[in-house]
BAKOL-691465 format. One record per residue (C-alpha): residue in one letter; x, y, z; chain. Coordinates in nm, 2 decimals, decimal comma, padded with zeros to 4 digits, m for minus. Layout:
[site 'a'; [X; Y; Z]; 'A']
...
! end
This chain:
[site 'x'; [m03,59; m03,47; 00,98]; 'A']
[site 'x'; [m03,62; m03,80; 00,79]; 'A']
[site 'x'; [m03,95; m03,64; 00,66]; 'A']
[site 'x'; [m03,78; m03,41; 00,56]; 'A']
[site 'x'; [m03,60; m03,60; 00,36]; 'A']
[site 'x'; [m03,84; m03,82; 00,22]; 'A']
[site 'x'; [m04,04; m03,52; 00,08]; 'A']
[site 'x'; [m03,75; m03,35; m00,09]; 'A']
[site 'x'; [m03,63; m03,71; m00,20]; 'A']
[site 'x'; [m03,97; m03,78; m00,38]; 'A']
[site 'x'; [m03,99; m03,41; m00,49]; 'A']
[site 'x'; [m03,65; m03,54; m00,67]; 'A']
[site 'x'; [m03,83; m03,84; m00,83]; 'A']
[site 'x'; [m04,09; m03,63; m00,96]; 'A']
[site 'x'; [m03,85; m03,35; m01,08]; 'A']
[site 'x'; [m03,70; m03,65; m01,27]; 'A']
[site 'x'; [m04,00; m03,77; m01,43]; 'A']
[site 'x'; [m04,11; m03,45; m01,51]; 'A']
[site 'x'; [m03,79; m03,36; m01,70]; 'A']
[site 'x'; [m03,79; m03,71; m01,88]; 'A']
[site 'x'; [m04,13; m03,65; m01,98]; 'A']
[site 'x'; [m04,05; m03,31; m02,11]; 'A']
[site 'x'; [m03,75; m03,45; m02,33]; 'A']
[site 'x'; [m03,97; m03,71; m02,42]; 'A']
[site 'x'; [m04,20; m03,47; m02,55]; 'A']
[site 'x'; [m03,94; m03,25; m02,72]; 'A']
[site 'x'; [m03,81; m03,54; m02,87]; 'A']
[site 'x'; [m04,15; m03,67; m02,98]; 'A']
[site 'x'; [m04,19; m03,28; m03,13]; 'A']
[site 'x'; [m03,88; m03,28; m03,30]; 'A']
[site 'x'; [m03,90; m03,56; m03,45]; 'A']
[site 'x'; [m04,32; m03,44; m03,60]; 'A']
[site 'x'; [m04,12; m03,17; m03,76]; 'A']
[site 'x'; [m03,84; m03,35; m03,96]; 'A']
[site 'x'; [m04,13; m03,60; m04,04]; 'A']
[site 'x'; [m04,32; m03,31; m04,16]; 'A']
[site 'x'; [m04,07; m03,14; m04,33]; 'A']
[site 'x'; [m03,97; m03,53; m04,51]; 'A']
[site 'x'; [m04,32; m03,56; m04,61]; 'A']
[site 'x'; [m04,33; m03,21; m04,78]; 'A']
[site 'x'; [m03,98; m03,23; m04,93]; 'A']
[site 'x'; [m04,05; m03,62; m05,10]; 'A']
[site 'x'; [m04,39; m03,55; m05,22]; 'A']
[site 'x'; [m04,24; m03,28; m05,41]; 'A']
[site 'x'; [m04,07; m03,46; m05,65]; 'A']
[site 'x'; [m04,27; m03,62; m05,97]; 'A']
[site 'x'; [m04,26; m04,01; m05,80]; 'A']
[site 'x'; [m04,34; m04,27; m05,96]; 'A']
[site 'x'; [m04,70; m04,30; m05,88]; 'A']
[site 'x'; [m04,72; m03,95; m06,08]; 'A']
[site 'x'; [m04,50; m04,04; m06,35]; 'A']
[site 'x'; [m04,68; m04,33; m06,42]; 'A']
[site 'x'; [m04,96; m04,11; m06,53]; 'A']
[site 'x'; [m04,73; m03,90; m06,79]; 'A']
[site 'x'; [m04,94; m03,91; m07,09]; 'A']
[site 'x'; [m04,82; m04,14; m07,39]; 'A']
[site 'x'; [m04,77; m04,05; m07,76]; 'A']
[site 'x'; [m05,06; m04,16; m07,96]; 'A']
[site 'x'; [m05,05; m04,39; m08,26]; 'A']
[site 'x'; [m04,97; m04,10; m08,50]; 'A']
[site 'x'; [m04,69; m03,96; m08,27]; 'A']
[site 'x'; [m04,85; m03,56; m08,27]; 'A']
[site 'x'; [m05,07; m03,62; m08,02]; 'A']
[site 'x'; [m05,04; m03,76; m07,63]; 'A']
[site 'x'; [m05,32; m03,95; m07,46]; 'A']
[site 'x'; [m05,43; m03,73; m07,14]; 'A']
[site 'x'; [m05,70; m03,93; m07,05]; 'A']
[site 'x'; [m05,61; m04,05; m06,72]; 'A']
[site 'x'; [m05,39; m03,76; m06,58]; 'A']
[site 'x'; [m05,72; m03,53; m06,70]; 'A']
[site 'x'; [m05,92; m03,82; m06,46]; 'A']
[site 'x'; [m05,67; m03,75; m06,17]; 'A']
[site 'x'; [m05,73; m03,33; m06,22]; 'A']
[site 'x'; [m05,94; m03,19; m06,50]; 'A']
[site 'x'; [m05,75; m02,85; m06,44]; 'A']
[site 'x'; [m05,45; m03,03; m06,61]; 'A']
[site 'x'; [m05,32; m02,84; m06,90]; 'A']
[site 'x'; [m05,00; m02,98; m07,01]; 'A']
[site 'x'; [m04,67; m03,16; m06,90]; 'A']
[site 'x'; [m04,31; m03,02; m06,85]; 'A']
[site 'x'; [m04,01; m03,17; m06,86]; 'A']
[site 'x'; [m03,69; m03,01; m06,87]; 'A']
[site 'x'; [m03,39; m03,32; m06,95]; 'A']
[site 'x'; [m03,14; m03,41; m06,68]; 'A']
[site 'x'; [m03,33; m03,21; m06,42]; 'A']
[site 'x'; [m03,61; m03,27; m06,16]; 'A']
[site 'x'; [m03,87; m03,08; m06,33]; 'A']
[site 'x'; [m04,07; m03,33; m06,50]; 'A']
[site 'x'; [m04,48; m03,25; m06,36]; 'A']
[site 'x'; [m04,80; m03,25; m06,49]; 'A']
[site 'x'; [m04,91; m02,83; m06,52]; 'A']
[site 'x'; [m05,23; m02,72; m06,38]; 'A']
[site 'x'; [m05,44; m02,40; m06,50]; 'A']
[site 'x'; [m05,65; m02,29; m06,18]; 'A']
[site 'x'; [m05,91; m02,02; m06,16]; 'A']
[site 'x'; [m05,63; m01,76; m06,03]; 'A']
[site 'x'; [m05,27; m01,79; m06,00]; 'A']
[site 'x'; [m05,32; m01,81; m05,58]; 'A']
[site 'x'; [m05,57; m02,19; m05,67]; 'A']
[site 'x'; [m05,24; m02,44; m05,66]; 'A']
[site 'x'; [m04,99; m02,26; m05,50]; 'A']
[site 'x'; [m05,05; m02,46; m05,21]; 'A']
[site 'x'; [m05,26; m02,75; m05,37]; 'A']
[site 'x'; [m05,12; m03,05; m05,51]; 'A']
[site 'x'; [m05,23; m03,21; m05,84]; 'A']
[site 'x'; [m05,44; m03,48; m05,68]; 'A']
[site 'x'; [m05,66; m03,14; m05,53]; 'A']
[site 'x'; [m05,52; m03,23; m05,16]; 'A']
[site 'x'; [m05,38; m02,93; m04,94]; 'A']
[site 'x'; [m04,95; m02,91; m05,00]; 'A']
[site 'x'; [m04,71; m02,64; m04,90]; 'A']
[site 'x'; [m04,51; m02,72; m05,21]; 'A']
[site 'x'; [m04,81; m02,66; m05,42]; 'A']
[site 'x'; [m04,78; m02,76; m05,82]; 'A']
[site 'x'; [m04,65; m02,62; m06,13]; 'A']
[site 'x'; [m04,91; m02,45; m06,28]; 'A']
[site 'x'; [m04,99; m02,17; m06,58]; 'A']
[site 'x'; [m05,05; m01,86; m06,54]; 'A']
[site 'x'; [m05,48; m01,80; m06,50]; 'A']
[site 'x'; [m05,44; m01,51; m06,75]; 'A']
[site 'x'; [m05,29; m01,76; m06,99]; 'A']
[site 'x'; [m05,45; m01,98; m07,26]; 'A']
[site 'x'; [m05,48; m02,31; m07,11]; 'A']
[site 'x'; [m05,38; m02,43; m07,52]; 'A']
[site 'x'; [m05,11; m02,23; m07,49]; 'A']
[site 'x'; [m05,19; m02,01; m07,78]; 'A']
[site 'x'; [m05,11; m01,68; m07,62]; 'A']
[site 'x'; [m04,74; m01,57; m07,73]; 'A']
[site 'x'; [m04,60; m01,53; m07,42]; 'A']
[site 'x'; [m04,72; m01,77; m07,13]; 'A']
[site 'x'; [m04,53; m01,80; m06,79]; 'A']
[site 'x'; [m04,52; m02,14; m06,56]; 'A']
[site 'x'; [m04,47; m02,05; m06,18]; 'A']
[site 'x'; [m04,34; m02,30; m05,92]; 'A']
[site 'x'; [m04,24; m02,34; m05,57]; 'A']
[site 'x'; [m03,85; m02,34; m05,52]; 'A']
[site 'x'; [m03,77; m02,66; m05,29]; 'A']
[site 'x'; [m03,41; m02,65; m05,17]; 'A']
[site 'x'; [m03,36; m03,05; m05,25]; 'A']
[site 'x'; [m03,43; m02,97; m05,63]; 'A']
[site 'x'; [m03,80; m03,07; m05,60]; 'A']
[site 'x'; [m04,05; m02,86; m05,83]; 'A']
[site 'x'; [m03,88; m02,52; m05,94]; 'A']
[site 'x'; [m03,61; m02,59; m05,71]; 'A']
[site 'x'; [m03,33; m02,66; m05,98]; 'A']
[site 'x'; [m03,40; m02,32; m06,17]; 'A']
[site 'x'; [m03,16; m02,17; m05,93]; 'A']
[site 'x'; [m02,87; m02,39; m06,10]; 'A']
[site 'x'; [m02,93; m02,20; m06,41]; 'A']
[site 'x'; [m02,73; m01,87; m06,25]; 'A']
[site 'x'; [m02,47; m02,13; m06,33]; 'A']
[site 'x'; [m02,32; m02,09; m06,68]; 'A']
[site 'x'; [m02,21; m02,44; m06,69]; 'A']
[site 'x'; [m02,53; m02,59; m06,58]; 'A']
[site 'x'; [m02,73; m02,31; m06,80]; 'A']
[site 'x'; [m02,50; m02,42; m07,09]; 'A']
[site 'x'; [m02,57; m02,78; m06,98]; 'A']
[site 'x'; [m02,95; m02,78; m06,91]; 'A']
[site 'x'; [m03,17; m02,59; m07,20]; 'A']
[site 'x'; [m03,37; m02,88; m07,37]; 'A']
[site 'x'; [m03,69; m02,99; m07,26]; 'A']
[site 'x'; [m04,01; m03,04; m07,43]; 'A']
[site 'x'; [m04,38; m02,91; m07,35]; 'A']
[site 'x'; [m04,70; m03,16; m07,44]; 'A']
[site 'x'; [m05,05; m03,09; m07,44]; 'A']
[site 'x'; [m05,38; m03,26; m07,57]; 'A']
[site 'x'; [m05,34; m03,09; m07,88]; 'A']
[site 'x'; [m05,04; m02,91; m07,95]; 'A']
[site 'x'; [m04,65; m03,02; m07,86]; 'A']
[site 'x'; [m04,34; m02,83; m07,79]; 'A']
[site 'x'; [m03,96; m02,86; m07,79]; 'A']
[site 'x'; [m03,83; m02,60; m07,58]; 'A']
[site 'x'; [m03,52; m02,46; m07,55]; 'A']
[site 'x'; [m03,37; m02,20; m07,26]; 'A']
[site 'x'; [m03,22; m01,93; m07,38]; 'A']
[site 'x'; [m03,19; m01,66; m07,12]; 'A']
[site 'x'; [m03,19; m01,69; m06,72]; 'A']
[site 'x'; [m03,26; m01,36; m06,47]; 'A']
[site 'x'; [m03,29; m01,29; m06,13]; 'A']
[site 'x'; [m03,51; m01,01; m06,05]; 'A']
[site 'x'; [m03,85; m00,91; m05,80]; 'A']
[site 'x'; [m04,19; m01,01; m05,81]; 'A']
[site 'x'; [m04,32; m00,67; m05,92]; 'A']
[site 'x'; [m04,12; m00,64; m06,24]; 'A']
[site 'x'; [m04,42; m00,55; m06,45]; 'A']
[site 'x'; [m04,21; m00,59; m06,79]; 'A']
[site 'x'; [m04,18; m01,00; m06,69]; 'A']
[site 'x'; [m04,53; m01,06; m06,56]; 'A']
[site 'x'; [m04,73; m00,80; m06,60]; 'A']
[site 'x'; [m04,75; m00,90; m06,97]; 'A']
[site 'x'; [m04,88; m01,21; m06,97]; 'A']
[site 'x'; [m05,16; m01,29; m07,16]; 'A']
[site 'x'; [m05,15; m00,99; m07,35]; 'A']
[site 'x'; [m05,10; m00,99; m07,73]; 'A']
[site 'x'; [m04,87; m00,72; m07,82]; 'A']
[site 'x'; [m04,56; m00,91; m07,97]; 'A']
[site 'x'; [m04,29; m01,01; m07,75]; 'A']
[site 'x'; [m04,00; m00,82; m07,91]; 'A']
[site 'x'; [m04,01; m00,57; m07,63]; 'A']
[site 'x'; [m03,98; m00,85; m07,38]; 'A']
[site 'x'; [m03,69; m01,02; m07,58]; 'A']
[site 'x'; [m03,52; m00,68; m07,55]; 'A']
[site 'x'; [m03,56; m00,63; m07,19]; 'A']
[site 'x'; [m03,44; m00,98; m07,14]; 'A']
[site 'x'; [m03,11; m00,96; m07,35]; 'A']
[site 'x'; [m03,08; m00,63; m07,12]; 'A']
[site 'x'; [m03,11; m00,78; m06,80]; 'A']
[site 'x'; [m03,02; m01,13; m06,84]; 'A']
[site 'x'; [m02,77; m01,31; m06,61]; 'A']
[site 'x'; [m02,69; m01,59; m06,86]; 'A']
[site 'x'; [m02,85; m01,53; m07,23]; 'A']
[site 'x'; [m02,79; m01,72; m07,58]; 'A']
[site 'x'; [m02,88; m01,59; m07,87]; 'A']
[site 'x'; [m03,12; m01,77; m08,09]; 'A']
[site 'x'; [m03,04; m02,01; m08,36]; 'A']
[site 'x'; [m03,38; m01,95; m08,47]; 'A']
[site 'x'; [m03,58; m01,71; m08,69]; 'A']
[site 'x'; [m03,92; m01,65; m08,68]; 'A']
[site 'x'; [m03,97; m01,78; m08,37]; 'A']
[site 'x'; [m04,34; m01,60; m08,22]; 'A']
[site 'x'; [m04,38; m01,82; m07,87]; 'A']
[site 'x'; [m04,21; m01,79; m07,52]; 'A']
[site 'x'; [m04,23; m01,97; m07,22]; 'A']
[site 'x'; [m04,10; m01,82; m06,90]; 'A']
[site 'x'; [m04,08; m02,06; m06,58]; 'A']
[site 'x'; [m04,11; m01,85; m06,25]; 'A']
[site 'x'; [m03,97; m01,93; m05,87]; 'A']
[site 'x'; [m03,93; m01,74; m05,57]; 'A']
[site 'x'; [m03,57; m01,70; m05,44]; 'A']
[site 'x'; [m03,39; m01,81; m05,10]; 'A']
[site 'x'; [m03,18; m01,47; m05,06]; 'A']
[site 'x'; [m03,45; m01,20; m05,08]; 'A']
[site 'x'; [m03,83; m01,22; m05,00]; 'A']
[site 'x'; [m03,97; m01,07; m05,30]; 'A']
[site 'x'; [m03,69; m01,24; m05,48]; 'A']
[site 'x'; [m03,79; m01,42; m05,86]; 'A']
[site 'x'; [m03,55; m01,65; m06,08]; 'A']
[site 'x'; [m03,69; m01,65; m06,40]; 'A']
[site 'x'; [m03,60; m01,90; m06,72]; 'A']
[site 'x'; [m03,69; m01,80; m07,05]; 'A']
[site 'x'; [m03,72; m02,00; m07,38]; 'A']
[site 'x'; [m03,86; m02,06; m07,73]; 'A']
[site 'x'; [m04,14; m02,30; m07,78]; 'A']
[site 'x'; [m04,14; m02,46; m08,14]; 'A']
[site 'x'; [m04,39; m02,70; m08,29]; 'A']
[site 'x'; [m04,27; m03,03; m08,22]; 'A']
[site 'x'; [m04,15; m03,18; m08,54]; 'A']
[site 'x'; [m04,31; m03,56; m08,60]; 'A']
[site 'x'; [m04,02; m03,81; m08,72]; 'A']
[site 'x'; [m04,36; m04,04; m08,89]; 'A']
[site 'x'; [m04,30; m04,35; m08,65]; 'A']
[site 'x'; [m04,42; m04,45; m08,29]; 'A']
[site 'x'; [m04,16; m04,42; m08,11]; 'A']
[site 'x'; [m04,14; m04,72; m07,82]; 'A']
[site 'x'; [m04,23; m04,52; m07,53]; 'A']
[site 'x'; [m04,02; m04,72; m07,24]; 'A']
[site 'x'; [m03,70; m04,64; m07,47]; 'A']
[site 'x'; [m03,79; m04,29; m07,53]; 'A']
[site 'x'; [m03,87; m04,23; m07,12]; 'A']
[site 'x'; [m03,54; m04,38; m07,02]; 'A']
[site 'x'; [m03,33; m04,19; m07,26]; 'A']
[site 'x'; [m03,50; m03,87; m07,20]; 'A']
[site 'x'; [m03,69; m03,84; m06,84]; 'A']
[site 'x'; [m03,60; m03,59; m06,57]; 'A']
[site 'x'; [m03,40; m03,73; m06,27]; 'A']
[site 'x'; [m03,62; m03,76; m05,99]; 'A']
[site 'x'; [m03,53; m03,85; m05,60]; 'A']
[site 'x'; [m03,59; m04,17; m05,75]; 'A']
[site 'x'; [m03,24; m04,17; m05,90]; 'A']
[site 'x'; [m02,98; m04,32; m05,64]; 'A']
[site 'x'; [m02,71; m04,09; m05,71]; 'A']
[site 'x'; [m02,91; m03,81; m05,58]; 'A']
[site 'x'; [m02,77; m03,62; m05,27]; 'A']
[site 'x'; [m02,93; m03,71; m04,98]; 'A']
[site 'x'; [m02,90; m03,75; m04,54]; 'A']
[site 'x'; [m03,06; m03,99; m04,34]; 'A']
[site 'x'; [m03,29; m03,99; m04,04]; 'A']
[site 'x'; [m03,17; m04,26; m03,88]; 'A']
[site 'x'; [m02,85; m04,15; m03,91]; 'A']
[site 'x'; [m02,96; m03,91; m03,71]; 'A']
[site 'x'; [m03,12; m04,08; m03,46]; 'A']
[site 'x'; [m02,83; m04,27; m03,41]; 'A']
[site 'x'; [m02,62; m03,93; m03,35]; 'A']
[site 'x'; [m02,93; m03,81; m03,05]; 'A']
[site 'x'; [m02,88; m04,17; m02,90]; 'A']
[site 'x'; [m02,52; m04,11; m02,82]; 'A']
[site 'x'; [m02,59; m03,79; m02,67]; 'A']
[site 'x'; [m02,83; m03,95; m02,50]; 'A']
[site 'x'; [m02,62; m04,16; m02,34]; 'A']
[site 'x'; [m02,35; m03,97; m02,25]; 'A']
[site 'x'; [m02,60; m03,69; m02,08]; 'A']
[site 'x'; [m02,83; m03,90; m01,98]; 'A']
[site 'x'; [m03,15; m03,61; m01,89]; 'A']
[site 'x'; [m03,36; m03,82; m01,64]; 'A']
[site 'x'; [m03,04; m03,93; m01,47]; 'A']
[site 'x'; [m02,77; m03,74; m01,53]; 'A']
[site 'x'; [m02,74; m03,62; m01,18]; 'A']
[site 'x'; [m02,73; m03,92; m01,01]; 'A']
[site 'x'; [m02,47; m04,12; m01,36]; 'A']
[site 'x'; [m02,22; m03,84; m01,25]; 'A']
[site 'x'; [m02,26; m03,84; m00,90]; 'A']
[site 'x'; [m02,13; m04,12; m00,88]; 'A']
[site 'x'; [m01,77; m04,02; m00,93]; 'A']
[site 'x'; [m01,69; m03,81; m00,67]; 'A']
[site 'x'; [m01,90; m04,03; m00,42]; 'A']
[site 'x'; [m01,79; m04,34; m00,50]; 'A']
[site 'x'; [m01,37; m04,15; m00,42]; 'A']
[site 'x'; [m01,50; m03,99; m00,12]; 'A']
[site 'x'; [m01,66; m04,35; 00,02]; 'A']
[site 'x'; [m01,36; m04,50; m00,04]; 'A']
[site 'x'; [m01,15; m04,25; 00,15]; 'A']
[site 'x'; [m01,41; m04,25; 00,44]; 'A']
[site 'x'; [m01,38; m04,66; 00,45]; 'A']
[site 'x'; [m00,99; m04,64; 00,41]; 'A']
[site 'x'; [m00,98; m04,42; 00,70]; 'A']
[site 'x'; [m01,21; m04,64; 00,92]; 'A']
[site 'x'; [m01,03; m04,96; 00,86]; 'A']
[site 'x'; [m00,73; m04,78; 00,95]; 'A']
[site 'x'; [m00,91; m04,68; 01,28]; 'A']
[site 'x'; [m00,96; m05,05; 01,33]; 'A']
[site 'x'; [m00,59; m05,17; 01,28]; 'A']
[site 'x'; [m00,54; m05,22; 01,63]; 'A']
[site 'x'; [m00,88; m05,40; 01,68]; 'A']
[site 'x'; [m00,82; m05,78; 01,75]; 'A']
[site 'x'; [m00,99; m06,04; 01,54]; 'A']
[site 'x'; [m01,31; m06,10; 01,47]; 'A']
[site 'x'; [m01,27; m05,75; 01,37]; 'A']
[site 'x'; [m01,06; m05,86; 01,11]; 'A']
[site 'x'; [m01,27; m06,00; 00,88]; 'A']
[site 'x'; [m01,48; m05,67; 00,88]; 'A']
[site 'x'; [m01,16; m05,52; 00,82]; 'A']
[site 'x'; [m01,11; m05,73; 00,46]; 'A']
[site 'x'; [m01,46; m05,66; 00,39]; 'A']
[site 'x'; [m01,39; m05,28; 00,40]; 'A']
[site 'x'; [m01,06; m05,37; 00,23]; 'A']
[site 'x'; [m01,31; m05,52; m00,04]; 'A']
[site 'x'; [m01,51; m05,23; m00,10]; 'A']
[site 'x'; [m01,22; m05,02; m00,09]; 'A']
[site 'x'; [m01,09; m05,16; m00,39]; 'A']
[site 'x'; [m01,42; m05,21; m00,56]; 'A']
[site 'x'; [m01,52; m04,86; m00,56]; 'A']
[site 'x'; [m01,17; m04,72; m00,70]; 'A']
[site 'x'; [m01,21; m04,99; m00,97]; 'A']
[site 'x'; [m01,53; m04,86; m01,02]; 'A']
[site 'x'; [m01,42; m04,49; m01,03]; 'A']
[site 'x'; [m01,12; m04,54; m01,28]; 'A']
[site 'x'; [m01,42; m04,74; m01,48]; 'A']
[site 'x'; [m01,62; m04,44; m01,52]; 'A']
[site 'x'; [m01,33; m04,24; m01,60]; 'A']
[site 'x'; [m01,24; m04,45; m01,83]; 'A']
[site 'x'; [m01,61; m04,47; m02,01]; 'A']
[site 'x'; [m01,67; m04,10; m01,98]; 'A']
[site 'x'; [m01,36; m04,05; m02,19]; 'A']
[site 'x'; [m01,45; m04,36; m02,40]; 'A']
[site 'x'; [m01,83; m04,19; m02,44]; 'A']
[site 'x'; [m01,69; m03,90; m02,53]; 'A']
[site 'x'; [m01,49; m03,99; m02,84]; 'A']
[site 'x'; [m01,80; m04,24; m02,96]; 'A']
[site 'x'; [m02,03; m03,92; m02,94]; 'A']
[site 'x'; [m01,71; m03,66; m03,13]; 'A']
[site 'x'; [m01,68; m03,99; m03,37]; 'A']
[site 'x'; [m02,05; m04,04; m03,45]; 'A']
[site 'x'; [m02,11; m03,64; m03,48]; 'A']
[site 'x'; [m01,76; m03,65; m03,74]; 'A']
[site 'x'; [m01,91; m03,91; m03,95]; 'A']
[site 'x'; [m02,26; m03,78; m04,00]; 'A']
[site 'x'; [m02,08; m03,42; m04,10]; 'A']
[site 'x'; [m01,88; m03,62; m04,35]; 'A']
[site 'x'; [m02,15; m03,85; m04,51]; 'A']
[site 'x'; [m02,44; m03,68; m04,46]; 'A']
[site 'x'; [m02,59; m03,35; m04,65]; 'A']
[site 'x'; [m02,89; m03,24; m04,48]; 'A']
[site 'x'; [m02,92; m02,98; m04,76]; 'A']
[site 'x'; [m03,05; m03,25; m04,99]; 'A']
[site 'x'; [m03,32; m03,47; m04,94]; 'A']
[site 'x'; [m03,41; m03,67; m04,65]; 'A']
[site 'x'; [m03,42; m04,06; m04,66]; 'A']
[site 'x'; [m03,47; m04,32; m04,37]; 'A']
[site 'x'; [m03,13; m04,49; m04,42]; 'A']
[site 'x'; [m02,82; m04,52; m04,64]; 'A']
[site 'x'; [m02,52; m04,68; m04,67]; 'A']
[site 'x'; [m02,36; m04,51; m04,36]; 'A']
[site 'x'; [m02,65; m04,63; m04,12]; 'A']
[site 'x'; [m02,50; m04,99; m04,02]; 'A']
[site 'x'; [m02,17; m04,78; m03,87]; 'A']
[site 'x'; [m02,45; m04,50; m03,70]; 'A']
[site 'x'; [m02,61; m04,77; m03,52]; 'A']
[site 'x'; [m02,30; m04,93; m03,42]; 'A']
[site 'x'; [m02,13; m04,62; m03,28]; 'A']
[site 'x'; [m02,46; m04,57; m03,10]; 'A']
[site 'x'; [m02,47; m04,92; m02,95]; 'A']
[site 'x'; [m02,12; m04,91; m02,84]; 'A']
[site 'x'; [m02,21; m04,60; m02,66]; 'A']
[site 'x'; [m02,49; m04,78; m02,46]; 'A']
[site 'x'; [m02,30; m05,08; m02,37]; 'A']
[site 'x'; [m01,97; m04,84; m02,29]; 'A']
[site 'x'; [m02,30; m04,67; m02,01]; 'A']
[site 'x'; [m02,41; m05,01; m01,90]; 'A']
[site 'x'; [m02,02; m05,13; m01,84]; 'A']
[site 'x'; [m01,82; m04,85; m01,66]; 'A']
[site 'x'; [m02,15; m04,67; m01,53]; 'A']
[site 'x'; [m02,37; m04,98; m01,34]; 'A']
[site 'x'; [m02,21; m05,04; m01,02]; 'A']
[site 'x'; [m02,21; m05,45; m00,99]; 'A']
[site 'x'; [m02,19; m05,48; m00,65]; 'A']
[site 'x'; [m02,56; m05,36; m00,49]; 'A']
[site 'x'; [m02,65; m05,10; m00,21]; 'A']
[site 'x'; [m02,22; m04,95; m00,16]; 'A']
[site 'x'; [m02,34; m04,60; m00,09]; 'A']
[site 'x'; [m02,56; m04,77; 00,18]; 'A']
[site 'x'; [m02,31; m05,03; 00,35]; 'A']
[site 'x'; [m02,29; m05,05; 00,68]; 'A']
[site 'x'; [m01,97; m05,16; 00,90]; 'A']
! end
């Protein structure tokens, strides 16, 4: 019999380990993926280390140095940069429109690609109509923001930006947004071919979700900037505007002053929307804690063991009432326990409840201060009250859940 028991007891031990070891690794997993998905989501956005390669106005103004973004990728065309937004990237030209939609600028393997021209456009951007295409990140990263302009507001709010390349510059200037599918041939089937864009213009005014008219006459060159859509698989959002020469004011303009005055907002900018891991971390703790997965058989066993050991001693010492002395001390012994153990049950009542409102108030304040549709960061200014929620939560285990007084289930009268 005691075999018996020592096999299914072990049994339990290794049922325990393997179930810890499984969390572990579950855990472990989990957290590979919002690593993952961090790493992809960040190195989306133009960072400083990129931006530090945006090419500088020459001496004359009408030109921009390219030199060392062109050292970086020779495939580099041009630079975008659409004010008050996050698109603000060098463009690449590959050798189809399939080379960087998963390769980053620096040439290394990226699910969130690069923005990059069409491969049946002009790298010089001579061809009339010439269309930019670019993944849409939900935290704003790449294309990710052209899905604001469905807005009016933020349409109304968001259509200057300028275009440079080695030898020719652009001010740009949205004038239409649409939403439409990837096979509309009228949008990108004529790319690259020279027959006049009036009968795009037309179709656009047509079909557009948020259109201005032009201010301008004359005006012989569009840009269109292309991303996929959330909602529908074959979805597009397309933003359409003019491209004029840009007009040289005869001075150098100091380029620091001209960058903060006119740079795209990056995940860089502090202000941005944003949740944090930790945060999170903090959250899974508690939980942790309160169902503890290697031992939560033997945390919540306690609580109807340790009542029913104190009813079997009650009823013993009762049994022993009439039992002279030295009998008696055995008695207060028992009477010692007694007392011990119900101490120790109302405890863990008392911490269940109390782990139960640290775990409903740590999962409350990361819904209320934390967006995980934005980007991801490692802390934030709510991380100091995460860890403490989660620290009280282990020290509310250690105090009402860790029986002081060693071997009770065991004790022998």
């Amino acid at each position: 019999m005691r075999i018996i028991e020592k096999i299914c007891a072990a049994a339990d031990k290794v049922l325990a380990v393997v179930a810890g070891l499984l969390a572990c690794a579950c855990l472990l997993y989990s957290g590979y993926v919002l690593y993952d998905n961090y790493y992809v989501s960040e190195s989306a956005f133009a960072s400083w280390d990129l931006l530090q390669y945006k090419p500088k106005p020459t001496a004359d103004e009408e030109t921009y140095d390219f030199e060392e973004i062109k050292q970086i990728n020779s495939d580099v065309v041009g630079w975008l940069t659409i004010y008050d937004t996050n698109i603000d990237y060098p463009i690449a030209r590959g050798k189809d429109d399939l080379e960087y939609i998963n390769k980053d600028i620096y040439g290394k393997s990226s699910l969130s690609g690069s923005i990059y021209l069409s491969a049946k456009n002009s790298s010089d951007f001579s061809d009339s109509y010439n269309i930019i295409y670019g993944h849409h990140m939900d935290n704003g990263a790449m294309f990710g923001d052209l899905e604001k302009y469905k807005d009016e507001k933020y349409f109304m709010a968001h259509r200057d930006g300028e275009l440079i390349t080695p030898d020719k510059n652009f001010d740009l200037k949205v004038f239409a947004s649409i939403t439409t599918h990837a096979y509309e041939s009228r949008i990108y089937s004529a790319v690259g071919e020279d027959d006049g864009i009036q009968p795009l213009l037309d179709f656009i005014k047509e079909n557009a979700d948020n259109y201005v008219e032009t201010e301008h006459s004359g005006i012989n060159k569009l840009i269109a900037f292309s991303t996929c859509m959330d909602s529908k698989t074959n979805g597009r959002t397309v933003i359409f505007c003019y491209a004029e020469p840009k007009k040289s004011s005869g001075k150098v303009v100091p380029v620091v002053a001209d960058y903060k005055e006119r740079h795209a907002k990056g995940h860089f900018e502090t202000a941005a929307p944003s949740w944090a891991l930790l945060n999170l971390i903090c959250v899974l703790i508690v939980l942790y804690t309160l169902l503890p997965l290697t031992h939560i058989q033997k945390k919540f066993r306690q609580m109807p063991y340790s009542r029913k050991k104190a009813n079997t001693l009650e009823e013993k010492r009762k049994s022993m009432s009439s039992v002279p002395v030295p009998t008696a001390d055995i008695r207060g012994r028992i009477g010692d326990t007694i007392r011990s153990l119900r101490r120790f049950h109302t405890g863990m009542i008392i911490g269940l409840v109390l782990e139960i409102l640290i775990f409903a108030g740590s999962v409350v304040t990361f819904l209320l201060t934390e967006n995980m549709h934005a980007r991801m960061v490692m802390s934030d200014e709510w991380t100091w009250l995460m860890v403490l929620l989660s620290v009280l939560g282990l020290a509310a285990d250690f105090a009402f859940f860790r029986y002081h007084r060693r071997n009770y289930f065991d004790y022998e009268y």
